[in-house]
LUMLUMTOR-764054 format. One record per residue (C-alpha): residue number from 1; residue in three letters; x, y, z. Coordinates in pm, whole numbers. Layout:
% residues N
   n res      u      v      w
 NUM Ala      X      Y      Z
...
***
This chain:
% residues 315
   n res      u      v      w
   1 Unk    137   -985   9210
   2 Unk     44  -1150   8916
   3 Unk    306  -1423   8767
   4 Unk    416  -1400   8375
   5 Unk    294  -1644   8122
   6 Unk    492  -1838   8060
   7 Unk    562  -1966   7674
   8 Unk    321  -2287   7669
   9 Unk     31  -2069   7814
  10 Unk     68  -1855   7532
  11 Unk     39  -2131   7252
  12 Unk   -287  -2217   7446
  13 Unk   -418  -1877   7456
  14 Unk   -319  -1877   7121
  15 Unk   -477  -2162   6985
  16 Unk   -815  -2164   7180
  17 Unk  -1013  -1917   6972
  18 Unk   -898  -2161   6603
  19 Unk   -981  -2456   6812
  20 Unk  -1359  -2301   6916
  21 Unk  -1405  -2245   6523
  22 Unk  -1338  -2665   6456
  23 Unk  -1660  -2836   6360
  24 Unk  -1743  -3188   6480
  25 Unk  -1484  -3449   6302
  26 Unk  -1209  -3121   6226
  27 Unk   -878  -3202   6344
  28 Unk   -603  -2937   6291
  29 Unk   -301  -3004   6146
  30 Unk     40  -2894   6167
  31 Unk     57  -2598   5881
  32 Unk   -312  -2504   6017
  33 Unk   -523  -2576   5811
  34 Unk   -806  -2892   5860
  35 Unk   -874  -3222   5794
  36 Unk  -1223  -3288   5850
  37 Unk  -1535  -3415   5657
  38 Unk  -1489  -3160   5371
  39 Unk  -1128  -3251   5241
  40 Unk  -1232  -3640   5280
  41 Unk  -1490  -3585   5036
  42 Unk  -1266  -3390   4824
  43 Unk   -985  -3617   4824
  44 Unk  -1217  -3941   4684
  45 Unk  -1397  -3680   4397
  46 Unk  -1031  -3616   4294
  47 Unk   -887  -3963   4336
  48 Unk  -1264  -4136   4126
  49 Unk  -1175  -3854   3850
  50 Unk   -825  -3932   3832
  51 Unk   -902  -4336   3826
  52 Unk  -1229  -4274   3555
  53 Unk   -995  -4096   3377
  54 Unk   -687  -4319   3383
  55 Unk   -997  -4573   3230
  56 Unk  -1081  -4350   2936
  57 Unk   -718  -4401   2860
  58 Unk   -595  -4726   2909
  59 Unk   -880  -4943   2783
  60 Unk   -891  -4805   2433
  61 Unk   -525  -4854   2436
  62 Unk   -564  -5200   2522
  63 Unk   -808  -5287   2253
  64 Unk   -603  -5186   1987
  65 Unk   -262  -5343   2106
  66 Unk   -450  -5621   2133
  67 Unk   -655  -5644   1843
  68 Unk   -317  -5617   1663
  69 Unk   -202  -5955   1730
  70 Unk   -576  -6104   1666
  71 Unk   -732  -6243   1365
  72 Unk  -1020  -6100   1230
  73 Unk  -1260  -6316   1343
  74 Unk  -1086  -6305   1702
  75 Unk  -1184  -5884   1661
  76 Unk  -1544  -5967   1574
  77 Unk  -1615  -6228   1820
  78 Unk  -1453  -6055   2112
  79 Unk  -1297  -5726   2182
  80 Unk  -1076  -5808   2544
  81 Unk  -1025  -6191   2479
  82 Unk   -677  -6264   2430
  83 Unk   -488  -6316   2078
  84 Unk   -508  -6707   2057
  85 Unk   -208  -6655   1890
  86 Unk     65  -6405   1922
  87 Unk    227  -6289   1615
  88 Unk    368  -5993   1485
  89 Unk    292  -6040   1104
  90 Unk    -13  -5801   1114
  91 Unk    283  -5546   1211
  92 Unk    450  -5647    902
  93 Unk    131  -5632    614
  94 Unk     87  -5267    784
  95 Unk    451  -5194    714
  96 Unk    377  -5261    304
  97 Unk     68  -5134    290
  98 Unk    210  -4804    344
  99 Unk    270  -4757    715
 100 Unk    625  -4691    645
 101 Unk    567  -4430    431
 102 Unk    339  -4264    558
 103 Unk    577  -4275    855
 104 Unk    887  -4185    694
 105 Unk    700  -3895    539
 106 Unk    566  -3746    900
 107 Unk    916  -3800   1038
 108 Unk   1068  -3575    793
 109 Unk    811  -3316    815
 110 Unk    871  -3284   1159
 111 Unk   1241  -3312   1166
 112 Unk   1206  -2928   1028
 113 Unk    894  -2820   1125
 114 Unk    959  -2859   1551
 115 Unk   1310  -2738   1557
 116 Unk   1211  -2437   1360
 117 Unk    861  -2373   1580
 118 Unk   1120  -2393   1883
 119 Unk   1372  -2153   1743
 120 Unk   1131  -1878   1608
 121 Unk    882  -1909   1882
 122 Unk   1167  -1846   2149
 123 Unk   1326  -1558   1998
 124 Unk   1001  -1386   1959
 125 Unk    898  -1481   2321
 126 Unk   1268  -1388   2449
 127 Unk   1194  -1010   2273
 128 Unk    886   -965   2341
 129 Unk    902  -1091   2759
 130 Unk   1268   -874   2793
 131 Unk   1262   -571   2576
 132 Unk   1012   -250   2629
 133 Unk    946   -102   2273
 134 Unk    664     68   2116
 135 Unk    365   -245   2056
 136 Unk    537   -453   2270
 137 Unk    179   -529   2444
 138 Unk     15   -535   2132
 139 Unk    241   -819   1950
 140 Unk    188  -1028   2243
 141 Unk   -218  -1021   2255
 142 Unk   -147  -1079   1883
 143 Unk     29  -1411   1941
 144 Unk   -238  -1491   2231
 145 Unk   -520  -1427   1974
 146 Unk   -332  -1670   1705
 147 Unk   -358  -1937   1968
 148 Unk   -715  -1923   2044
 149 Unk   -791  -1880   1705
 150 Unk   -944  -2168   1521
 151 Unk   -780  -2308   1250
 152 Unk  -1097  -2503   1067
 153 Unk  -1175  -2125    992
 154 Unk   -913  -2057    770
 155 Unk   -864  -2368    594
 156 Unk  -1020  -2277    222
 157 Unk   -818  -1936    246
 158 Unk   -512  -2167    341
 159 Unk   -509  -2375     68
 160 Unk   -531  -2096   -205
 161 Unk   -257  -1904      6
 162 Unk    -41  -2274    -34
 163 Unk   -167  -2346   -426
 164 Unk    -90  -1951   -519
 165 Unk    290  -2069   -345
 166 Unk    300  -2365   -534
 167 Unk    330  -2605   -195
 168 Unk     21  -2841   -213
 169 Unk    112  -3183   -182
 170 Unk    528  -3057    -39
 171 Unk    704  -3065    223
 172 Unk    802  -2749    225
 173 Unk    463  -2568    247
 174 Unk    328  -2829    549
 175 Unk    621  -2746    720
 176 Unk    599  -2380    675
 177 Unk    173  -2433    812
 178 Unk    341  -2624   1107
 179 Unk    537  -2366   1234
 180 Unk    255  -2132   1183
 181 Unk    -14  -2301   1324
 182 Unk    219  -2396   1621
 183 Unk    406  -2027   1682
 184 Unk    150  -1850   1860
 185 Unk    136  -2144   2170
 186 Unk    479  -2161   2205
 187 Unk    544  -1783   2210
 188 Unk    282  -1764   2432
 189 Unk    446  -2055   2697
 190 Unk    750  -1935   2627
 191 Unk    732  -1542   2697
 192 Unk    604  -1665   3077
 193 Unk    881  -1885   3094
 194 Unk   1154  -1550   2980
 195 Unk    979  -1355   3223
 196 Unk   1074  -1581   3517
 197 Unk   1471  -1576   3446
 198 Unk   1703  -1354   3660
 199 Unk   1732  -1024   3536
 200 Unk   2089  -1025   3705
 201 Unk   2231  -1292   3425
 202 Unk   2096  -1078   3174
 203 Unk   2256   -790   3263
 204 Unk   2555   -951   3365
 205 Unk   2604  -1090   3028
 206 Unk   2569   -725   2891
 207 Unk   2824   -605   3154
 208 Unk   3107   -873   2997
 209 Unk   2998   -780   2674
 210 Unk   2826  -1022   2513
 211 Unk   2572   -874   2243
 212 Unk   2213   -985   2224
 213 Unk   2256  -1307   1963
 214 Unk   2543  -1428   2231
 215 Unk   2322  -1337   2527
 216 Unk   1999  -1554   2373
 217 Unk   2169  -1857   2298
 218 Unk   2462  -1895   2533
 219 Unk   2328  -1763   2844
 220 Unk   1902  -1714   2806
 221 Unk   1809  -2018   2617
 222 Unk   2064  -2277   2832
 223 Unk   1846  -2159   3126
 224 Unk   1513  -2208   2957
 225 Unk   1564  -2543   2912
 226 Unk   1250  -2680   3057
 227 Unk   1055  -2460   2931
 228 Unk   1150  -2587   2564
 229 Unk   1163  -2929   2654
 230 Unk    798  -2890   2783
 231 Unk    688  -2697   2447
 232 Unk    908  -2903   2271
 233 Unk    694  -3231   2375
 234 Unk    377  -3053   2323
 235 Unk    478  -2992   1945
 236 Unk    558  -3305   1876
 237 Unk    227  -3458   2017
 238 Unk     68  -3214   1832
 239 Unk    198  -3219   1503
 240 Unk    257  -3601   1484
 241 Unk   -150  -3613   1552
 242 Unk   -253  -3376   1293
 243 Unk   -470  -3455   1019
 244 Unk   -712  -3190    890
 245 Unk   -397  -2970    789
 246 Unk   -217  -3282    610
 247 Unk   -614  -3411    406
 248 Unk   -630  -3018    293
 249 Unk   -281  -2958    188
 250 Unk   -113  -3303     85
 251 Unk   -321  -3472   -167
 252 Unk   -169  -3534   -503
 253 Unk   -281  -3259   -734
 254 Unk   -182  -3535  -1039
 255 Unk   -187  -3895  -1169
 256 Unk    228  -3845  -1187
 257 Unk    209  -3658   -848
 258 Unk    306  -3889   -532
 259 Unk    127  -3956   -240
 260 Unk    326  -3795     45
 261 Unk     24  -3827    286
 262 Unk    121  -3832    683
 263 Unk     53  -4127    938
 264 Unk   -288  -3971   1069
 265 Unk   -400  -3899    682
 266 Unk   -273  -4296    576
 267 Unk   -427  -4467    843
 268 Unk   -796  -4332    781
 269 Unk   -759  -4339    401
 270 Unk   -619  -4676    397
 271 Unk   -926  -4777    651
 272 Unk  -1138  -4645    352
 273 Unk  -1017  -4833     97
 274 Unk  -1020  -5105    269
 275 Unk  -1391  -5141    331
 276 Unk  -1568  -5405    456
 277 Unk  -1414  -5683    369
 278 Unk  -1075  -5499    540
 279 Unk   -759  -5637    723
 280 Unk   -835  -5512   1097
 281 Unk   -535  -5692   1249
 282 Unk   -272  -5451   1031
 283 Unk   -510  -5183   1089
 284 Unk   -476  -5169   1425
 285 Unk    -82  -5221   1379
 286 Unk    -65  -4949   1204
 287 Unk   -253  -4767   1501
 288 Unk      7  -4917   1732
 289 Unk    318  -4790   1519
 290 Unk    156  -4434   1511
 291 Unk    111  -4423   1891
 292 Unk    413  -4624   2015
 293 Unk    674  -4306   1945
 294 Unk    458  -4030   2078
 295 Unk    413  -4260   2383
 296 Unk    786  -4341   2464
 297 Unk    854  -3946   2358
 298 Unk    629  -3860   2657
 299 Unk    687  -4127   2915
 300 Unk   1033  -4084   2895
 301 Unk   1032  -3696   2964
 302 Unk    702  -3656   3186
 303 Unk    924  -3571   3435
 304 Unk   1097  -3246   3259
 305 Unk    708  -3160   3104
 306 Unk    588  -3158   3476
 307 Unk    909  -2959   3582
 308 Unk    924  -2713   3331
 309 Unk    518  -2641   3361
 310 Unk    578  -2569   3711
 311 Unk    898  -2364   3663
 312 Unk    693  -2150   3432
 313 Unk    441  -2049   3696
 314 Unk    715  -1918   3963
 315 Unk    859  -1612   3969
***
């Protein structure tokens, strides 16, 4: 009579065909899969890209911070020798050359122009990710196509669609290009984002009641919190960098007009007219002062970008 196997026989049996199919220097693991030659290799590409990259970044960043506290014969003779002298008056011939300005008038573009991209893009995400209707499918390729669809191509119509309004050189009509140019991405993040959501709160908020205004804001946007924070930051880094829109719609159309150019547009024009003969140190302050809020903004949330990116992927 034959005897049973018993349970540690079994994992053997079990295990001896996978460990037949390990090639010299494979060592299982405990999910199963293996660490051999293969993923060592992998793991140094990824970790070389990752540290190149981290590089491409940080040097550049570097140079200007400190080419801001130089002279400009400390920028010409060296580019990563230290500031003999650390001062922050560069900061401060920046600030009246128009930095401020050009800063103040960015800031209040995009006090409007995000909020606004935020609000419209999530109620047309919201509709189009939890109501069937006739085109439903067709709206949404629409709003995929607007975000793959070059803007540099429609700039001359643009500007005869903002002249014929009356907007070149307002607020008004960049903020109203903002939120167009930035609608189609965030309906497009957004409407995977809706689609993840429990149906069961929906309907549950129907159930008690509530009608569909009450149901978006009080109960569907609370929960998509991530999402817009994660949109939200990608807005802001976006439309704080922009400068082909602001060159082709905000230049005084006048001697009596003012200049309401944004930080991107007043840095390189005032590197123009500066020329040769050009003060680098508040140049490069005035680099630092555009970069220092977008790079606070995202260091201090990188954690809710990387969280709501992921929660947008699950289902």
């Amino acid at each position: 009579m034959t005897s049973p196997i018993t349970e540690s026989q079994a994992g053997l049996i079990n295990q001896a065909p996978a460990a037949k199919g390990l090639r010299k220097g494979q060592k299982a693991t405990d999910d199963g899969s293996y660490d051999g030659a293969g993923g060592r290799v992998l793991n140094v590409f990824s970790h070389g890209f990752l540290i190149l990259w981290a590089i491409l970044i940080i040097l550049p960043l570097l140079w200007i911070i400190l080419g801001a506290f130089k002279n400009n014969a400390e920028i010409g003779s060296s580019a990563w020798s230290w500031p003999s002298h650390w001062s922050f008056g560069s900061f401060g011939r920046a600030w009246d050359k128009g930095i401020g300005k050009f800063f103040l008038n960015t800031v209040i573009v995009m006090i409007f122009s995000v909020p606004l991209t935020m609000l419209f893009g999530s109620m047309v995400a919201y509709v189009l990710a939890r109501y069937t209707f006739p085109g439903n499918r067709f709206f949404y390729f629409l709003f995929v196509g607007g975000a793959m669809f070059p803007y540099f191509l429609a700039l001359v119509p643009l500007f005869f669609m903002v002249k014929n309004l009356g907007m070149l050189n307002t607020y008004q009509g960049l903020i109203l290009v903002y939120i167009a140019y930035s609608l189609p991405f965030t309906t497009f993040f957004m409407h995977s984002f809706f689609k993840t959501l429990p149906t069961a709160v929906h309907e549950a908020a129907v159930l008690d009641g509530a009608s569909h205004t009450r149901t978006f804001f009080q109960v569907m946007m609370p929960m998509a919190k991530p999402g817009l924070l994660s949109v939200g930051i990608f807005n802001v880094l976006g439309q704080w960098n922009q400068y082909i829109l602001p060159v082709t719609l905000m230049q005084p159309q006048s001697s009596t007009d003012p200049d309401r150019s944004m930080l991107a547009q007043g840095l390189v024009n005032l590197s123009l007219q500066q020329g040769y003969a050009g003060d680098y140190p508040a140049l490069f302050a005035g680099m630092v002062v555009a970069m220092l809020p977008v790079l606070v903004v995202y260091l201090s949330f990188q954690r809710q970008v990387q969280a709501g990116l992921t929660a947008g992927t699950l289902k």
